[in-house]
C-alpha positions as CSV (number, residue, x, y, z in Angstrom):
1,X,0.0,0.0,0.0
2,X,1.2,3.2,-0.8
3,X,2.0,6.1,1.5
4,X,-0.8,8.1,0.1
5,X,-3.2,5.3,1.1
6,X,-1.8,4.9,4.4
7,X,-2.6,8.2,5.2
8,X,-6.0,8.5,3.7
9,X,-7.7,7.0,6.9
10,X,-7.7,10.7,8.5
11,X,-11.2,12.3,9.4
12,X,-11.7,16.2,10.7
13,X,-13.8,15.7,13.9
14,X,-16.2,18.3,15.5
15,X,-13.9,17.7,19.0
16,X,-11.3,19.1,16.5
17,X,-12.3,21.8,14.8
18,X,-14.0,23.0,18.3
19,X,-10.3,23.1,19.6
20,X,-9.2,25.0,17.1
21,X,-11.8,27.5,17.1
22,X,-11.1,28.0,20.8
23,X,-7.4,28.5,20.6
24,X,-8.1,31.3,17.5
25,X,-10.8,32.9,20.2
26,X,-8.0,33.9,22.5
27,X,-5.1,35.0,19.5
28,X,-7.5,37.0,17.9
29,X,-8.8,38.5,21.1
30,X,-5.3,39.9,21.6
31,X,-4.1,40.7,17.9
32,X,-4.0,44.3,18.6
33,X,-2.6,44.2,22.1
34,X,1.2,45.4,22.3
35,X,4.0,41.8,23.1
36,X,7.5,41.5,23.0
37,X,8.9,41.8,19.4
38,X,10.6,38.8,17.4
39,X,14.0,39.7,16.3
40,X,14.7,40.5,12.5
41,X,14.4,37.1,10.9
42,X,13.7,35.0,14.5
43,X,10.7,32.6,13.8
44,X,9.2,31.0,17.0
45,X,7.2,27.7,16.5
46,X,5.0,25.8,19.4
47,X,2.7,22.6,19.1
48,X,-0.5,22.6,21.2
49,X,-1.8,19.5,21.7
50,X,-5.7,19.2,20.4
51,X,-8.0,16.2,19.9
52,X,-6.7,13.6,17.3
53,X,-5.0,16.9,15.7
54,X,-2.0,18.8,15.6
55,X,-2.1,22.7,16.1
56,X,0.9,24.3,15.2
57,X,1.5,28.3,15.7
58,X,4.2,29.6,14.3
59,X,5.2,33.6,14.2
60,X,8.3,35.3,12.6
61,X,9.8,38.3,11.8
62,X,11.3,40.8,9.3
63,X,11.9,44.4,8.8
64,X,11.2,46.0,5.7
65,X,14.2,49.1,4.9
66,X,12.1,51.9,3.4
67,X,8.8,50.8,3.3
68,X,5.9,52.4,4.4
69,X,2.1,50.7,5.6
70,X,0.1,52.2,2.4
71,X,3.3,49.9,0.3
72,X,2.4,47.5,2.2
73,X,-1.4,47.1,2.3
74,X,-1.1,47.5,-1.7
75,X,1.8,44.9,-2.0
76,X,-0.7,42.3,0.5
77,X,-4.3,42.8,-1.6
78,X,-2.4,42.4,-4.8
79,X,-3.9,38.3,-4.5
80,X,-3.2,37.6,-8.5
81,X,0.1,38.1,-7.9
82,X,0.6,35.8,-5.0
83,X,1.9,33.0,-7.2
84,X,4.7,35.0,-8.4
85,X,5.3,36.6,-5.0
86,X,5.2,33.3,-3.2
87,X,6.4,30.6,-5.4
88,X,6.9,27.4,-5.3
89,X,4.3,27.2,-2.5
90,X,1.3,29.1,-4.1
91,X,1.0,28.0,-7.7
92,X,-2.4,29.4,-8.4
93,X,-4.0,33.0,-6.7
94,X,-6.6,35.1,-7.2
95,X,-9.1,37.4,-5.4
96,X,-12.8,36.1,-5.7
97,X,-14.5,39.0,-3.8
98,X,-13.8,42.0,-2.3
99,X,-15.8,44.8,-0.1
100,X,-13.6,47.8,1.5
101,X,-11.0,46.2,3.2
102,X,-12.2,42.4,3.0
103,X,-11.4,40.0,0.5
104,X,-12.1,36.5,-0.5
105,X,-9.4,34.8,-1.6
106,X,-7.8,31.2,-3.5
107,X,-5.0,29.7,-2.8
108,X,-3.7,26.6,-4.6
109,X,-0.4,25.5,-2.9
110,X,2.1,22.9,-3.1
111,X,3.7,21.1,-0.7
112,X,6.3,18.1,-1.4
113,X,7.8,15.9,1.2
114,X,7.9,12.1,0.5
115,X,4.6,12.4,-1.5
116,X,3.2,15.6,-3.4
117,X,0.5,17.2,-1.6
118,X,-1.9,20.1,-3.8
119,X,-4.8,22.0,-2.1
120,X,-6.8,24.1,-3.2
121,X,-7.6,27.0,-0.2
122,X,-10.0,29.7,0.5
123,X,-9.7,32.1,3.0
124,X,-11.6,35.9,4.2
125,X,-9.3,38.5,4.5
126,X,-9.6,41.6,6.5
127,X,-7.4,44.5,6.9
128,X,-7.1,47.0,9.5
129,X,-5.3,50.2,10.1
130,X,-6.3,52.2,13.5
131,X,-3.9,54.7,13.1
132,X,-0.8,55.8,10.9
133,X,2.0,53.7,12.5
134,X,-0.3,50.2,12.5
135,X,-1.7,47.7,9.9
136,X,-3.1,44.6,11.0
137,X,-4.5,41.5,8.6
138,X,-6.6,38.7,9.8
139,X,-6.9,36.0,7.5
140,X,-8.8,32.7,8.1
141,X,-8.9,29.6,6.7
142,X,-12.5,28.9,4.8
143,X,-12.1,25.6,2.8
144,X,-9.4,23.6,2.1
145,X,-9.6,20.8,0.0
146,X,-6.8,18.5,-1.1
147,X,-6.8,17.3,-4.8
148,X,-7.0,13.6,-5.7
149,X,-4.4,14.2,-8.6
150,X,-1.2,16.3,-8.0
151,X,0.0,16.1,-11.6
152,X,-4.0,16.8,-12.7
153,X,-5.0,19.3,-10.1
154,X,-8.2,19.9,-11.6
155,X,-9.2,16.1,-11.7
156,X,-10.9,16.5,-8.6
157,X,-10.8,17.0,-4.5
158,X,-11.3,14.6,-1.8
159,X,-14.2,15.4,0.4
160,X,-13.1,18.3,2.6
161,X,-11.9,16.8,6.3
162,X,-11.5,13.0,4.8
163,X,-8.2,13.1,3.4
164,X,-4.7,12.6,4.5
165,X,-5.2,15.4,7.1
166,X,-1.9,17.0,6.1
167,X,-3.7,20.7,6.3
168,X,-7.4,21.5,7.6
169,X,-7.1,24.9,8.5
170,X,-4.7,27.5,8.4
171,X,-5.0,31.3,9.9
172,X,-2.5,33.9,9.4
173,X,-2.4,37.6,11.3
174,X,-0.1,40.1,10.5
175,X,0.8,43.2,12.7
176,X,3.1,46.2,10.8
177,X,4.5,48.7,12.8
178,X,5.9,51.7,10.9
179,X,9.4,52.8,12.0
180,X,11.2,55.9,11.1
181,X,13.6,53.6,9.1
182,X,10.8,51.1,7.5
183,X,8.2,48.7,8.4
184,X,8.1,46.0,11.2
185,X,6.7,43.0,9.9
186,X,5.8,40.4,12.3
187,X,3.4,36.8,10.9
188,X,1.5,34.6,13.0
189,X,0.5,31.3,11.3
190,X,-1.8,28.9,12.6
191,X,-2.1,25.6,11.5
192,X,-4.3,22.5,11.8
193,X,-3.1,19.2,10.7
194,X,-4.0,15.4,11.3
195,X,-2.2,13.7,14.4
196,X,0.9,11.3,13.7
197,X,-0.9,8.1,12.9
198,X,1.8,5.0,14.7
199,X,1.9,3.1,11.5
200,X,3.0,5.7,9.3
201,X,4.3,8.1,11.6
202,X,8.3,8.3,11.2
203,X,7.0,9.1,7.9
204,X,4.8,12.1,7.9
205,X,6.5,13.6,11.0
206,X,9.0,15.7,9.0
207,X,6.6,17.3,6.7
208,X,4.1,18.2,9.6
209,X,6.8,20.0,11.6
210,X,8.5,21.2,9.2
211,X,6.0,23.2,7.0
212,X,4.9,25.7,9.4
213,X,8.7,27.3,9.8
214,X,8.9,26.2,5.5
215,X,6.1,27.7,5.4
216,X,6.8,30.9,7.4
217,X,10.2,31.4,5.7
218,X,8.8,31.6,2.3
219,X,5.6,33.7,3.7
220,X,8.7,36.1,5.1
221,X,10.9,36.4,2.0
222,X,8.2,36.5,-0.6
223,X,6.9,39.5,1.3
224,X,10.1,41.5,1.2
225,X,10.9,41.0,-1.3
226,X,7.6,41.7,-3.2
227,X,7.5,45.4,-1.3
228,X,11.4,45.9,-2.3
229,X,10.6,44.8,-6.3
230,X,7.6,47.4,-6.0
231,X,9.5,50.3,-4.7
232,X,12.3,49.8,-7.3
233,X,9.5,49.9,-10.0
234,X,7.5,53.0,-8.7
């Protein structure tokens, strides 16, 4: 049997996804509220233990030389873009809706470790800016599906919380902080995956702990360097 079989024997439960929802309950309740900064380029990654799950939060850091929030907030609702900005991760973006400062957006990323692992994502996006020197950008996880093809990603999805459980949800927040020398940038990524199933488990291990701190390093770099590429241009 192949890994990809092994691992399709993963179910989203209700205990689950209540976890989940909890733990977002109390990050987003203190988005705004003023913590001790990450370092420039310091990324900080914990596991919380949640029913037949694995909750990962990861947050990291970067300063932007030069940049200002209005750069910023353009550079982040520019979705089309995404798949140039954040390559080889995100292979297909686009925005599906927008009102003010929300969006709708799709995702398709790419993830390979072992076996190659396509989903197609959705996510609501909201942006706010309280005053001059702050941004903040809530972004959570609507639908993600995986795709029964890799090679064929349009072939088809497996239903949504049956699959191999690699990714169920994943939440990111963003607080900017203008400084008189650029923009703070700080990511907090939350992530929902299967638990480490005994029979396949030295296998999938890696990838599970490894993608959120991949994950955030490309999320990091593709930001930067996407603001930098736009202020050389303007």
């Amino acid at each position: 049997m192949t890994l990809a079989l092994l691992l399709l024997f993963a179910r989203l439960t209700p205990e689950t996804t209540s976890a989940f929802d909890r733990y977002i309950e109390t990050v987003e309740s203190k988005i705004t509220t003023p913590h001790e900064r990450l370092r420039d380029g310091e990324i900080r990654n914990k596991q919380v233990d949640v029913p037949n799950g694995l909750l990962q939060d990861c947050t990291g850091a970067t300063f932007i030389p030069g940049a200002t929030l209005e750069q910023v907030k353009a550079m982040l609702q520019d979705y089309d873009n995404y798949k140039s900005y954040y390559k080889p991760e995100v292979i297909e973006s686009k925005a599906t809706g927008h009102q003010g400062d929300e969006y709708d957006v799709f995702l398709r990323l790419y993830k390979k470790y072992m076996l190659t692992v396509v989903l197609n994502t959705n996510y609501h996006a909201r942006f706010i800016m309280p005053d001059a020197q702050h941004l903040y950008v809530l972004s959570r996880s609507t639908r993600i599906a995986e795709v029964k093809n890799a090679k064929d990603p349009d072939a088809g999805e497996h239903e949504v919380g049956n699959d191999t459980g690699l990714l169920w949800r994943l939440n990111s927040y963003w607080r900017f902080e203008q400084d008189p020398g650029g923009v703070y940038a700080e990511c907090e990524a939350i992530s929902l995956s299967r638990d480490v199933p005994a029979m396949v488990g030295w296998m999938i291990k890696g990838f599970l702990q490894k993608f959120p701190k991949e994950s955030m390093l490309n999320t990091l770099k593709g930001t930067k360097n996407a603001i930098l590429s736009r202020k050389t241009a303007e």
